[in-house]
C-alpha positions in Angstrom: -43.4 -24.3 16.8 -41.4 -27.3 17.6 -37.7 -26.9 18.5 -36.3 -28.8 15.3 -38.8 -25.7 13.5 -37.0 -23.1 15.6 -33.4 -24.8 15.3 -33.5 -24.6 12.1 -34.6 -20.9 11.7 -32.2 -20.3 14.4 -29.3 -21.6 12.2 -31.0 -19.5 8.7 -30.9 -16.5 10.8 -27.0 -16.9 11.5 -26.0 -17.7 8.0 -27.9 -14.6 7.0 -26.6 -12.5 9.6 -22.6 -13.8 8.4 -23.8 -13.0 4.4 -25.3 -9.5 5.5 -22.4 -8.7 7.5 -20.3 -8.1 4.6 -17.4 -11.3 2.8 -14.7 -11.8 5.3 -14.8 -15.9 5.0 -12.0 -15.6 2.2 -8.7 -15.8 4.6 -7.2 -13.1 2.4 -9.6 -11.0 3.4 -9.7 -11.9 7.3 -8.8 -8.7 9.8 -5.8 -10.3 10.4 -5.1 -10.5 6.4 -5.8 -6.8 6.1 -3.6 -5.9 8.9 -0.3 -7.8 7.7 -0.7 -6.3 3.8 -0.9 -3.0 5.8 1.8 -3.5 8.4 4.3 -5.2 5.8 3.9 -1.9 3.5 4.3 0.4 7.1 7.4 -1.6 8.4 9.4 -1.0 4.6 9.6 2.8 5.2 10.0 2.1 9.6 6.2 3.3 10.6 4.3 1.6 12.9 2.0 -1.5 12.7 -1.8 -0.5 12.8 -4.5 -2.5 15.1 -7.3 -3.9 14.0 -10.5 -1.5 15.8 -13.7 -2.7 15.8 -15.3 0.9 16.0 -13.3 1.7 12.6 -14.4 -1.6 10.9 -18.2 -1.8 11.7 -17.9 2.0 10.2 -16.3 0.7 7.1 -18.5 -2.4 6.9 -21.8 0.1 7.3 -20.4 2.2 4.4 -19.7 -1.0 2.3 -23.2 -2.3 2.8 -24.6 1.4 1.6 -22.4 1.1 -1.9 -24.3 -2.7 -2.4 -26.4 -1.1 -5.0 -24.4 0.8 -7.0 -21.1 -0.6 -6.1 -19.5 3.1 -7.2 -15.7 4.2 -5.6 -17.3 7.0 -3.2 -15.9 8.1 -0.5 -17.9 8.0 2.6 -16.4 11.7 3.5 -16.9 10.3 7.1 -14.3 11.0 10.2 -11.6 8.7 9.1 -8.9 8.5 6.2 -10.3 5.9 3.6 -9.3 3.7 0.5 -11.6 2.0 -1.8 -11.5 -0.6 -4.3 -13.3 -2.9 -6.6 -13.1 -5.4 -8.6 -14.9 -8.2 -10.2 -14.2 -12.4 -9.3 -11.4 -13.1 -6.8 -10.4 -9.8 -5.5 -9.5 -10.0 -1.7 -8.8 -7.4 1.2 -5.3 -8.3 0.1 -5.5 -7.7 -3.2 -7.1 -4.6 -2.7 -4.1 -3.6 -0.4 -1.6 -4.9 -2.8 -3.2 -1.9 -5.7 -2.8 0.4 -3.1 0.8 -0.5 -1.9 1.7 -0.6 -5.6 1.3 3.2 -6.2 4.7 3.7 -4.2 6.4 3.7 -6.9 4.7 7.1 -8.0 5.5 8.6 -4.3 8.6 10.9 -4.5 9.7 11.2 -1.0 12.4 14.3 -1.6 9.3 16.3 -3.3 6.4 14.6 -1.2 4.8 13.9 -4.3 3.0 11.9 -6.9 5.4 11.4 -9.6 4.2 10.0 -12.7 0.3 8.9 -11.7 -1.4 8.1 -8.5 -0.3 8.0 -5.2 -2.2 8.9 -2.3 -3.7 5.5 -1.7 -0.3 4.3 -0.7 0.4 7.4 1.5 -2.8 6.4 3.5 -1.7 3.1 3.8 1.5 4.2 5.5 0.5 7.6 7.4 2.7 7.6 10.6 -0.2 9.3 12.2 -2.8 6.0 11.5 -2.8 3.8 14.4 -5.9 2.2 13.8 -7.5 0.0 10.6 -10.9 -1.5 10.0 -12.0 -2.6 6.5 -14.6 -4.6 5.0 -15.0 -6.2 1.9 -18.5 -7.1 0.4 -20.4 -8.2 -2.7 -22.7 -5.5 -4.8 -25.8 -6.2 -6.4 -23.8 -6.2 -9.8 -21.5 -8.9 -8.8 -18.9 -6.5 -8.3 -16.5 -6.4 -5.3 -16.2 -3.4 -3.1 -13.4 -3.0 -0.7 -12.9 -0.5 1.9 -10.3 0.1 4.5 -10.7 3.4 7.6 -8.1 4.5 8.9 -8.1 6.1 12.3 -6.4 9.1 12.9 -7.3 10.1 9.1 -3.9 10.8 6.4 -2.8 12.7 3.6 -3.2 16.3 4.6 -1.5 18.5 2.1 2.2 19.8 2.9 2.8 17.1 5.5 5.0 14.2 4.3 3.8 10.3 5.5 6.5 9.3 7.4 
């Protein structure tokens, strides 16, 4: 093979590697993205920010790639506390976030409970325990969108408030 042969398999390699790896090219769907959704939910009710962990991430990004076929909202019942999403077009790590952060409304912190629908996905999303946050965000078979966030130490055990 001549180098422009290998060059250019070189460079097809990378760019399939970066579309294997899971969507993270949309900026509202960056680490960083992911991180300030999460931390501007956290620092409403005083809870600490998380950090991004790259242990917790390739985990979520491994679990997003196994949901590429059926794209179904299955939790990975792995070590760490977990949201899902999906969606079809646009829908970003922030977006994703932003659904979650909405169910506060249904979290009744005098009763530590869900008041009038779902909840739990906003509890995760502030757990003082969480310190750390990895999430992925990739495209199914079906065109669907399939978003994931780990949280590391895991939330929501029953009887123990958030925050």
């Amino acid at each position: 093979m001549n180098s422009s042969t290998i060059s250019l398999l070189t460079v097809s390699l990378i760019i399939a590697s970066a579309m294997a790896a899971g969507d993270l090219s949309q900026p509202q769907s960056s680490p960083q993205a992911f991180l300030d959704a999460h931390n501007r939910a956290r620092a409403q009710v005083g809870v600490p920010p998380l950090v991004w962990n790259e242990t917790v991430a390739k985990y979520a990004l491994d679990y997003a790639h196994k949901r590429y076929g059926d794209c179904e909202m299955e939790h990975s019942q792995g070590p760490y506390g977990e949201n899902l999403a999906e969606g079809w077009g646009t829908l970003s790590g922030t977006d994703a976030v932003g659904m979650w952060v909405s169910e506060k409304s249904c979290y009744d912190y005098s009763s530590n409970s869900c008041v009038g629908g779902e909840c739990l996905h906003y509890t995760q999303v502030v757990w003082n325990d969480s310190v750390h946050l990895g999430c992925a965000r990739v495209q199914c078979r079906n065109s669907w969108l399939f978003v994931i966030c780990s949280y590391d130490p895991p939330g929501n055990y029953i009887g123990r408030r958030p925050y």
